[in-house]
Each structure stands twice: as structure tokens, then as C-alpha cells.
C-alpha positions in Angstrom: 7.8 -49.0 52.4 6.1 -51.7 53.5 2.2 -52.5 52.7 0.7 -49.8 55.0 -1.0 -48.0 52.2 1.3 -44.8 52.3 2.8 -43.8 49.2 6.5 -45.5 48.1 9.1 -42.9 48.5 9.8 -41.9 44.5 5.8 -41.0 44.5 6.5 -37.3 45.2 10.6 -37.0 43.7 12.7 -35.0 45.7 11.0 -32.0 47.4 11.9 -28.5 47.3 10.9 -25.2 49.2 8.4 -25.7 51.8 4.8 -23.3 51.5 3.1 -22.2 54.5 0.5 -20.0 52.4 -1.8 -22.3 52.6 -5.0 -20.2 51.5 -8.0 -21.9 51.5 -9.2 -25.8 51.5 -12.0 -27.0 49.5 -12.7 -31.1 50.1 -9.5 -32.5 49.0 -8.1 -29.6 47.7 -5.5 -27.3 48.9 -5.2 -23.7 47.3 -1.2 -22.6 47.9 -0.4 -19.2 47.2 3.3 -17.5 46.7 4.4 -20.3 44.1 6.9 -19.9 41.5 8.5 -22.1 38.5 4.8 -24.9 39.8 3.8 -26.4 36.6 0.9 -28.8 36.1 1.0 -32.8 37.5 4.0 -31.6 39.4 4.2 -33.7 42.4 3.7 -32.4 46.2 4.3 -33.5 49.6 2.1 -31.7 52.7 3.9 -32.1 56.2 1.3 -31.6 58.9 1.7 -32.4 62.5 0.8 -35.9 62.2 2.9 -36.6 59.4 3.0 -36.3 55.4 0.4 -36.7 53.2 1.3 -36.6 49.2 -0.8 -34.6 46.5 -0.9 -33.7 42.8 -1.1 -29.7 41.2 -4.1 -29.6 39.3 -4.3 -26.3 38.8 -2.2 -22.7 38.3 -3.4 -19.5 38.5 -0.7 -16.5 38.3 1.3 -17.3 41.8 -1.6 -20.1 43.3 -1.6 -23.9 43.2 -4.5 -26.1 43.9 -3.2 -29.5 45.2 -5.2 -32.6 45.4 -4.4 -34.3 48.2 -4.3 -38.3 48.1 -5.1 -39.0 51.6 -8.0 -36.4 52.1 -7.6 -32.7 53.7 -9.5 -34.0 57.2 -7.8 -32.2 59.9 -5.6 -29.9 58.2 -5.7 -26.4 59.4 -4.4 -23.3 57.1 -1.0 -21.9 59.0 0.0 -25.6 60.6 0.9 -27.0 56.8 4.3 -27.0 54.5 3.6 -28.0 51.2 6.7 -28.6 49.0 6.8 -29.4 45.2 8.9 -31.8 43.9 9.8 -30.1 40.7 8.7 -33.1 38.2 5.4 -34.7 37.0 4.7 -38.0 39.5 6.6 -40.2 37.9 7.1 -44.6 39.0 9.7 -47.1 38.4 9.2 -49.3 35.6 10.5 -52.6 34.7 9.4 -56.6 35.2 9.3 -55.8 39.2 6.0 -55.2 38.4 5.2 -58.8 37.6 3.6 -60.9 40.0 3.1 -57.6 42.6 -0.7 -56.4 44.3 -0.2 -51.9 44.6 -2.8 -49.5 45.3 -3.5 -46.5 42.5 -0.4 -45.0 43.7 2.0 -48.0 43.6 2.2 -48.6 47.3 2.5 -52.4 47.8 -0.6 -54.2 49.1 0.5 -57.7 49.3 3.0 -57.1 52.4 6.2 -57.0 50.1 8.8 -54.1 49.3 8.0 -51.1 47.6 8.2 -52.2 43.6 11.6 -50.8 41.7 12.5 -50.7 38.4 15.1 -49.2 36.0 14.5 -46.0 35.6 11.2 -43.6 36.2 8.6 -42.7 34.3 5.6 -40.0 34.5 2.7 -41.9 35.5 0.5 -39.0 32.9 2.2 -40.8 29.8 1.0 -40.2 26.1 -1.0 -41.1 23.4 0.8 -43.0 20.8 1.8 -40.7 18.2 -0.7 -42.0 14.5 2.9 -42.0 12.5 4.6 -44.2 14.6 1.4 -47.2 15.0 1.3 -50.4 13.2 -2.1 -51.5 12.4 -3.5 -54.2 15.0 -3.4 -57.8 13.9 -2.9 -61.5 15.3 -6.0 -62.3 18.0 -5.9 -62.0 21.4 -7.7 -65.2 22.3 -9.4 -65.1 25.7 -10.8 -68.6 26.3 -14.5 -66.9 26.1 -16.5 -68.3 22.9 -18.5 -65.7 22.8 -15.6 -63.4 22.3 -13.3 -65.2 20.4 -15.2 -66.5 17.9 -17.7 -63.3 17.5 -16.1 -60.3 18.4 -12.5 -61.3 18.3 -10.1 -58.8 20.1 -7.1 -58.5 18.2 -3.5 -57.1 19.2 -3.4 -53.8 20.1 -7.2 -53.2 20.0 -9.3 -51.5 22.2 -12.5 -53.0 22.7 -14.5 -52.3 25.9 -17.3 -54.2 27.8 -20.5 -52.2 28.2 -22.3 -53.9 31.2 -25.5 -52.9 33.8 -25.1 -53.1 36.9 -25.7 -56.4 38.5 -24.8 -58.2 35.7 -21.2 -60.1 36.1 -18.9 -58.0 34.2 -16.4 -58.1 36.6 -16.5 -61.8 36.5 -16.0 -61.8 32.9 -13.3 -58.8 33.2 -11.1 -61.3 35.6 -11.8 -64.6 33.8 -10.5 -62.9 30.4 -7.3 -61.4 32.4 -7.0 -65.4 33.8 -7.4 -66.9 30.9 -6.1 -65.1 27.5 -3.2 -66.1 25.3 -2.0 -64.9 22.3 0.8 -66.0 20.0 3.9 -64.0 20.7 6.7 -65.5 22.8 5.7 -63.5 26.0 1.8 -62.8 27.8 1.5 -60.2 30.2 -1.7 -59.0 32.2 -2.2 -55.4 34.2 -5.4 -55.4 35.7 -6.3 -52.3 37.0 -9.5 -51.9 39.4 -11.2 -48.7 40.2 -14.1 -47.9 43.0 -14.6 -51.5 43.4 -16.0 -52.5 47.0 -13.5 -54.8 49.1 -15.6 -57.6 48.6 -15.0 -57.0 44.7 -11.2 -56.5 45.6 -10.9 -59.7 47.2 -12.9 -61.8 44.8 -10.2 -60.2 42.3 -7.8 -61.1 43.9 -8.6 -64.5 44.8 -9.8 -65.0 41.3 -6.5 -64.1 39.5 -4.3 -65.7 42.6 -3.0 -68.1 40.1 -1.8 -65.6 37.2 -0.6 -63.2 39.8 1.8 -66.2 41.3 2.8 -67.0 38.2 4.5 -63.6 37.1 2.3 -62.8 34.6 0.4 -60.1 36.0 0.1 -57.0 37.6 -2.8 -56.0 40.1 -3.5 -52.6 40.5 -6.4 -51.9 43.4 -8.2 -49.0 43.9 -10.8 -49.6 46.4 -14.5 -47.2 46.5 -13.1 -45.2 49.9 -9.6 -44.5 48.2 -9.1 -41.0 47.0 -11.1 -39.6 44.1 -7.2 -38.3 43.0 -6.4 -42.4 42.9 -8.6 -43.0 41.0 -8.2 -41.1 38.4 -4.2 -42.1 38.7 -4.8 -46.0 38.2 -5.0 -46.2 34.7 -2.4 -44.2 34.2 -0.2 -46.0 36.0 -1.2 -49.3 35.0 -0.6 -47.7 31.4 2.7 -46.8 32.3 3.9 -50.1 33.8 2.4 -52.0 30.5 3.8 -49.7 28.0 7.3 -50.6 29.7 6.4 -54.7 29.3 5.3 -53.9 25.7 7.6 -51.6 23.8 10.7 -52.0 26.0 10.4 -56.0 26.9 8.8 -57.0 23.8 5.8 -58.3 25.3 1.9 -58.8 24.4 0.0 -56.9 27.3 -3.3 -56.9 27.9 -4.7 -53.9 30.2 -7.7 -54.9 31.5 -9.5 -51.3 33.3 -12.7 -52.3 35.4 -14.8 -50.0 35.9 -14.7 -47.0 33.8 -17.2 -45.5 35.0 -16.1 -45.1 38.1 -12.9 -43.3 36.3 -15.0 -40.5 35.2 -17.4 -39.9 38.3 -13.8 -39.6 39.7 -13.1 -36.8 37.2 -16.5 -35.4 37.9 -15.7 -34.7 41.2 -12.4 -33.5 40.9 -13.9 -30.7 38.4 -16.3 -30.0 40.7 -13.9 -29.2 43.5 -11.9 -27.3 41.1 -15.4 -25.0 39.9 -15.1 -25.8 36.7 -18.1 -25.4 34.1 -19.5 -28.8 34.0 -21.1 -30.1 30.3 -23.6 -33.0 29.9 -24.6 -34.7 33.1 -22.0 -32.5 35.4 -19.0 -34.1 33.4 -16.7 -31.9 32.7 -16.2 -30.8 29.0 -13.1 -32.8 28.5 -14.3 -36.1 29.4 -13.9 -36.9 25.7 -10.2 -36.0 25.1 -9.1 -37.5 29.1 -10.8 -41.1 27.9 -8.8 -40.5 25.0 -6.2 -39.6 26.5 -5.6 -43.6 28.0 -7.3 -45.3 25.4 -5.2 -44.2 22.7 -2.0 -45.2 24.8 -2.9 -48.8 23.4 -1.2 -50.4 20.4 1.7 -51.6 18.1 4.7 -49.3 17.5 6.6 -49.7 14.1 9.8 -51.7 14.0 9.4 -52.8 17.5 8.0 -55.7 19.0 5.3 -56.2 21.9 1.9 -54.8 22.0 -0.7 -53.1 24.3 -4.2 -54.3 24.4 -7.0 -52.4 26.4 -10.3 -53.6 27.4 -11.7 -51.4 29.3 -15.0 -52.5 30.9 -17.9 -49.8 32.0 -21.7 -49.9 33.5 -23.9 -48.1 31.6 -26.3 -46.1 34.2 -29.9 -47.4 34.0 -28.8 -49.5 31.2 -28.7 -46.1 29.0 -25.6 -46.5 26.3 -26.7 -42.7 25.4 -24.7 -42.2 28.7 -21.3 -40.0 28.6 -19.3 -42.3 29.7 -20.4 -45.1 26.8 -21.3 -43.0 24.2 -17.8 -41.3 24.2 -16.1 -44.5 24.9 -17.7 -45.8 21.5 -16.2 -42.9 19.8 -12.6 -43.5 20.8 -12.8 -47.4 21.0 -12.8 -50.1 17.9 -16.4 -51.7 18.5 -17.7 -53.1 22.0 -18.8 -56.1 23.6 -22.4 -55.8 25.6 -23.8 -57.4 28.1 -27.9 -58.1 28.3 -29.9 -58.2 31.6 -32.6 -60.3 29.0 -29.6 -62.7 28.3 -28.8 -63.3 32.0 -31.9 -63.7 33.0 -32.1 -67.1 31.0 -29.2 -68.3 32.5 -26.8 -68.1 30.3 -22.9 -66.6 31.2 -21.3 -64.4 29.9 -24.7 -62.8 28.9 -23.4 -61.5 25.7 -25.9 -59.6 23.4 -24.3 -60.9 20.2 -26.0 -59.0 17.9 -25.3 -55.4 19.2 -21.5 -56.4 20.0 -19.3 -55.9 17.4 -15.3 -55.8 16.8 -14.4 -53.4 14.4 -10.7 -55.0 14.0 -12.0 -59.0 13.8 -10.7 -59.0 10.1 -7.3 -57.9 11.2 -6.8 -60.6 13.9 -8.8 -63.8 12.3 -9.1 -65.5 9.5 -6.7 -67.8 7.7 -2.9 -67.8 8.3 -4.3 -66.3 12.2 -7.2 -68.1 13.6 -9.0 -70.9 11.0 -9.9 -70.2 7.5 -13.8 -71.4 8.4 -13.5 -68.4 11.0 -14.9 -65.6 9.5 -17.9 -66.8 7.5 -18.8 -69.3 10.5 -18.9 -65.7 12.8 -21.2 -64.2 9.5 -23.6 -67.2 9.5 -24.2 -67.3 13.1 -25.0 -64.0 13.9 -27.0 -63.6 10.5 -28.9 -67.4 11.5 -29.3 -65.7 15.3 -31.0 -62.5 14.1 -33.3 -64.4 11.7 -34.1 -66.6 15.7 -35.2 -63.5 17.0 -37.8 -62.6 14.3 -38.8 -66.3 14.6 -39.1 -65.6 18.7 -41.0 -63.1 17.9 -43.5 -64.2 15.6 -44.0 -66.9 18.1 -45.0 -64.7 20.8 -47.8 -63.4 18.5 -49.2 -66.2 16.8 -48.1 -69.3 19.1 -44.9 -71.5 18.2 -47.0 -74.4 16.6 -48.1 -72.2 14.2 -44.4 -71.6 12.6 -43.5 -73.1 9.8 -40.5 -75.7 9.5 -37.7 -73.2 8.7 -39.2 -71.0 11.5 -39.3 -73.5 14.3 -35.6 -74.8 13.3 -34.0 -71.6 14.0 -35.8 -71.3 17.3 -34.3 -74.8 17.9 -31.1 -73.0 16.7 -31.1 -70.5 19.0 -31.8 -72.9 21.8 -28.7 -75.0 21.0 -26.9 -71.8 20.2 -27.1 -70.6 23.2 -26.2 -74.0 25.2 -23.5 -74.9 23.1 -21.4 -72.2 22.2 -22.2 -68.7 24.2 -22.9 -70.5 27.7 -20.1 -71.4 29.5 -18.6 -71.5 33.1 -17.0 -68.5 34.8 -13.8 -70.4 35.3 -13.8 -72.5 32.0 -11.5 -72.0 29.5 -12.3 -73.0 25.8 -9.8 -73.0 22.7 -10.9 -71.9 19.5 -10.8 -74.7 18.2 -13.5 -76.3 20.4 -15.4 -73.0 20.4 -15.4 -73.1 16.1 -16.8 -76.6 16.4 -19.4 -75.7 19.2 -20.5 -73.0 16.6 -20.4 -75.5 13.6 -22.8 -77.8 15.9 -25.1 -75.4 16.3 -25.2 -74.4 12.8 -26.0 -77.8 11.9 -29.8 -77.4 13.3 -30.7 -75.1 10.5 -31.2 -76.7 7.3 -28.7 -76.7 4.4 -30.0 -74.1 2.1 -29.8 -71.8 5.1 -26.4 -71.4 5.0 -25.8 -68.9 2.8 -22.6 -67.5 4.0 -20.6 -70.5 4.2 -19.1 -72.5 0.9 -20.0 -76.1 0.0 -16.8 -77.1 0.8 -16.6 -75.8 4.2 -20.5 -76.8 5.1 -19.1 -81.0 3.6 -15.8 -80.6 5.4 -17.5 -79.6 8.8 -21.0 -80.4 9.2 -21.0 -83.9 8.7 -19.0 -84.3 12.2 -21.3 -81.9 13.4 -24.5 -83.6 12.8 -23.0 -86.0 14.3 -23.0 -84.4 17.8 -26.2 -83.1 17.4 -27.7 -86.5 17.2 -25.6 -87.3 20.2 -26.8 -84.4 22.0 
């Protein structure tokens, strides 16, 4: 079908025998009774008067199925409704048709084109990636943003989520990463998959990634805040699905980008509240846990066979609190984080990334010699041990006055200053190798004075700092 929003014609399979026991209808749920050989994520279509509508069986219960209906149960009435089960799981088409296409959560086209094909079908639920079969992560992921790459480096087949407030611009940072990152391997890809974002958010996403999208080398996935809450929770599956596909079956690097998470799970919330299910800490339901898990750990490197998924997913801590459900089981399932700082923004500085409580559990895999620089590691050490020694000196300075310092004191306030402007500030739209960010980084280290630098060799502070001085005094 064309880009009307309605579901592509595989979304549902092949129907069967039609239902008219429709027995009751709670919000977007449908309770069917009278069903027989129904099994769970089996795929439905419900004919009303006005046409079909498409749904998913979340539920059995002896011979009743609850259906979630995509498109809403407004205006259905109990004895005017067929509902017919397709016999499989929902399952899409995978292959490179994906490339360069804009869907909705359920694969419909939005970008006016035809409905997306692909070599064979697969179920959209997926699985985690069996422990046996994983190769351990290595070879960066470099995204163009300093304060990533050269501090909390994401690494091939990582996950490493953003943890963000809101009205901070995570999202900006979430599409300027999918624009910009690179790796090594012979082939790139990009699925970017948006959940309960507003249509302004949808458009500046769009717009934004225009150029990669174009290009072939990415796949948009939209689900807007007034889509279904059933949608929602289907877009990161199916972005999953389609990137798993790239990965393991093209060979390529694919990077899943998943904005915003916790819009995911409020999604989940409400679908276990229509189904009356015991809710747990904060009216989520009790398996919040093992469903994040459940697409997190689809992310990886397979033994023996090339390509790679990357996830990163990117979430907005409520009130700021990382005590949250949503974060704190995140950080369970995930390999570090990258956080974002209200303080930060407010002095200007983009992406306002709170260095010292981000952290990437896999940096050792992916950077280093023979991967990234051999200067890489111990530069990432001495800046962030230099930046948290700043923020005792900020401190001190707020109680007694900055004149009062000492030397060493005021030249790592200094350092933080040129820190801060040199390396972790940056434009939205500005893309930064690592080799200009490791020499950024080197030119701020070259404030402090020499017996500072602890964590960094003789060789590699007379090899490096003598060009950096030389920007400083430039600067």
C-alpha cells in the first residue's frame, strides 16, 4: 500500500476463521471468545463495517483471546466485528529494501513510496542472541562526537544508552550520532527507530537525517505520540529485526539508534494495565526488566560471521531521578552509559555530557593501539582524573574565593575552562575525527603543569605536548 498509514498487506499473514464472539472491549483491547489452536503474538485482522483494522493476541485464557488493536477500538460495537487470526507471530520482510525507506512502527511506508519487500519474512518478536554463539565486542564505533569518542568510546556490538532530562537535546545528539558515525568494516548501516516523539520531533528527524536517509544508509522507523500504544511497543522490534538482517545476513556494521525509551515502557505500562495485570514499582509491570532485555540483548557479534549490531538506546530520566525503572534497569542490562547534565547545558556547552558519571564499560575492547591511537587510552585516564581534581578546585573556589587558590589549583580551573571549549563543546551538525578530537584533548592537557600528568608516559607527554603548547599560546 501506498503511504496512508494502514498496515502493508504481510502485517497480519494470511487470515483464517472469522470470530463474531466478540466479548467485551476494554480501551484498545478486544476480548474474543470461542478460539482454538490462538497462540501468543499471533497476528489478527478485525473487519468492521468501515473497514479492517489489524491487532496483536496478547493474551490466552482457556478458549479467550485479548487482541490489541493498532488503530484503536473507537466505534467498534460487540456483535458487528469478525476477527480472524492469521495463524503466525507478525512477521515483515527483510532485506536491503529497507535502506533509504521512512515506515511507521508497523512498517507502513511514510514517505509516499511502495510498501517495503524483502526476501523472505521474519517475526518482528525476534530473540536474544544466544551467550554461546557471541563474539566479544571490539573495533570502535566512532561517532564524530568528542565527547563520546574519545571518553566513552562505543565499540562494535555494544550497548551503551544515553540517559537525558527532559529538555535537554538528547534527541539532537541521538540524530547527529546516527548522521554522523563510521566504523571500519567495509559496509555502515543506520536504523533509527523513534518512539512517542511529537511531529515536530518527527520532522526535525527527519529533516536532520535527510541526507543519510538519501544516501541508502539508513532506515527511519517513526512512531509518532498519538500512534498506538501496541506500536510502540512494536518499533524496536522491528527496527531489531530489519538490522539483524543487515548485520548477520549482509555482513554489515549496524548501528540501532532507539529514541526514547522511556516512552517504550510507559507504552508497556499501559498495555499491562489494560490487560489487569499486577503492576510492580511505579505501575510497571514486573517484567519490565526481562522485555528491556529482551531488545537489548538482540545486539552484538555472532561467531564466524561477519557484521555487527550496535544499540544505543537513548532514555529521559523522570525528574532527573536515575533511581527510575526505566534507567536503573537499563544500567543493569547495558555496558555503561553516557549522561547528560542540565548544570552542563546550562553553561552553554553541547552535547552537555557529564563526563565523569558516563562511563563505557567496553572502551578497552574498541580503543587503544592497533584500533584507535596508542595515546588513546591514558589521554581518556588523564582527562577525566585532571577534570575531577577541576571540580574540587571549583569548589574550593566557591568557598574561599578563586584568588585565594594556589597555582596548581587555579591551573586546573583554567583546565576545565579550556577543556570544556576545546574538546567537549561542539556544534550539533559538526563532525570531528578522532584524530582532531585526541589533539583537542592533548591541548587542553597542556594547561596543567607537567608533573600533573601522571597517567601519561614521558614519551607520549614530549611526542605530543610540545605541538600542543603550541596551540595554547595561539589560542
Amino acid at each position: 500500500m501506498s503511504g496512508d498509514g494502514r498496515a502493508p498487506s504481510w502485517a497480519a499473514g494470511e487470515p483464517r476463521v472469522a470470530h463474531c464472539d466478540v466479548q467485551a472491549i476494554r480501551g484498545p483491547l478486544l476480548v474474543v471468545g470461542g478460539v482454538d489452536g490462538v497462540g501468543w503474538d499471533e497476528s489478527a485482522q478485525v473487519a468492521t463495517a468501515e473497514g479492517v483494522r489489524h491487532g496483536l493476541v496478547l493474551e490466552l485464557d482457556g478458549d479467550q483471546a485479548t487482541v490489541q488493536v493498532f488503530e484503536g477500538t473507537d466505534g467498534l460495537v460487540p456483535g458487528a466485528i469478525e476477527v480472524r487470526f492469521a495463524g503466525s507471530p507478525l512477521r515483515v520482510p527483510v532485506g536491503s529494501g529497507w535502506l533509504g525507506r521512512v515506515c511507521n512502527g508497523r512498517g507502513a511506508p511514510l514517505d509516499g513510496g511502495p510498501p517495503v519487500t524483502g526476501d523472505r519474512l521474519e517475526p518482528v518478536a525476534g530473540w536474544p542472541m544466544n551467550p554461546v554463539d557471541r563474539d566479544p565486542p571490539h573495533e570502535p564505533v566512532l561517532t564524530g562526537v568528542s565527547a563520546i569518542d574519545a571518553l566513552t568510546t562505543l565499540v562494535r556490538g555494544q550497548k551503551l544508552p544515553i540517559f537525558s532530562v527532559a529538555g535537554l537535546p538528547h534527541l539532537a545528539l541521538a540524530t547527529q550520532i546516527a548522521a554522523q558515525a563510521t566504523s571500519a568494516g567495509t559496509r555502515f548501516r543506520v536504523v533509527f527507530a523513534a518512539m512517542g516523539l511529537t511531529h515536530a520531533d518527527i520532522a526535525y528527524v527527519r529533516d536532520r537525517l535527510e541526507e543519510r536517509t538519501s544516501s541508502g544508509e539508513l532506515v527511519l522507523i517513526l512512531n509518532a505520540a498519538d500512534d498506538p500504544a501496541i506500536e510502540r511497543i512494536l518499533t524496536p522490534r522491528l527496527a531489531l529485526t530489519v538490522a539483524e538482517h543487515l548485520a548477520f545476513d549482509d555482513g554489515a556494521d549496524v548501528l540501532v539508534v532507539l529514541s526514547d525509551m522511556t516512552n517504550y515502557a510507559e507504552a508497556v505500562r499501559e498495555v499491562s494495565a489494560a490487560r489487569r495485570e499486577i503492576p510492580a514499582r511505579r505501575g510497571y509491570p514486573g517484567y519490565l526488566y526481562s522485555d528491556l532485555a529482551s531488545l537489548y540483548e538482540r545486539c552484538g557479534r555472532v561467531r564466524d560471521r561477519d557484521g555487527s549490531v550496535t544499540i544505543v538506546p537513548v532514555l529521559t530520566m523522570p525528574a532527573g531521578d536515575i533511581t527510575h525503572p526505566v534507567p536503573d534497569l537499563t544500567g543493569y542490562i547495558t555496558e555503561g552509559q553516557i549522561v547528560l547534565s542540565p548544570e552542563i547545558a546550562a553553561r552553554g556547552v553541547y552535547p552537555p555530557v557529564d563526563t565523569l558519571g558516563s562511563l563505557s564499560r567496553l572502551m578497552r575492547h574498541g580503543a587503544g593501539e592497533g584500533r584507535t591511537r596508542d595515546d588513546h587510552l591514558d589521554v581518556a585516564a588523564q582527562v577525566l582524573a585532571a577534570l575531577a581534581r577541576a571540580r574540587q578546585s571549583a569548589a574550593l573556589a566557591e568557598l574561599v574565593g578563586a584568588a585565594a587558590l594556589g597555582e596548581t589549583d587555579r591551573s586546573y580551573l583554567a583546565y576545565r575552562d579550556v577543556l570544556e571549549r576545546e574538546l567537549l563543546d561542539q556544534g550539533d551538525a559538526e563532525s570531528r575525527s578522532l584524530e582532531e578530537t585526541l589533539d583537542r584533548a592533548w591541548t587542553a592537557l597542556a594547561t596543567l603543569p607537567r608533573q600533573e600528568l601522571t597517567m601519561l608516559s614521558p614519551a607520549m607527554i614530549r611526542a605530543h605536548l610540545e605541538r600542543a603548547d603550541e596551540e595554547v599560546d595561539d589560542a
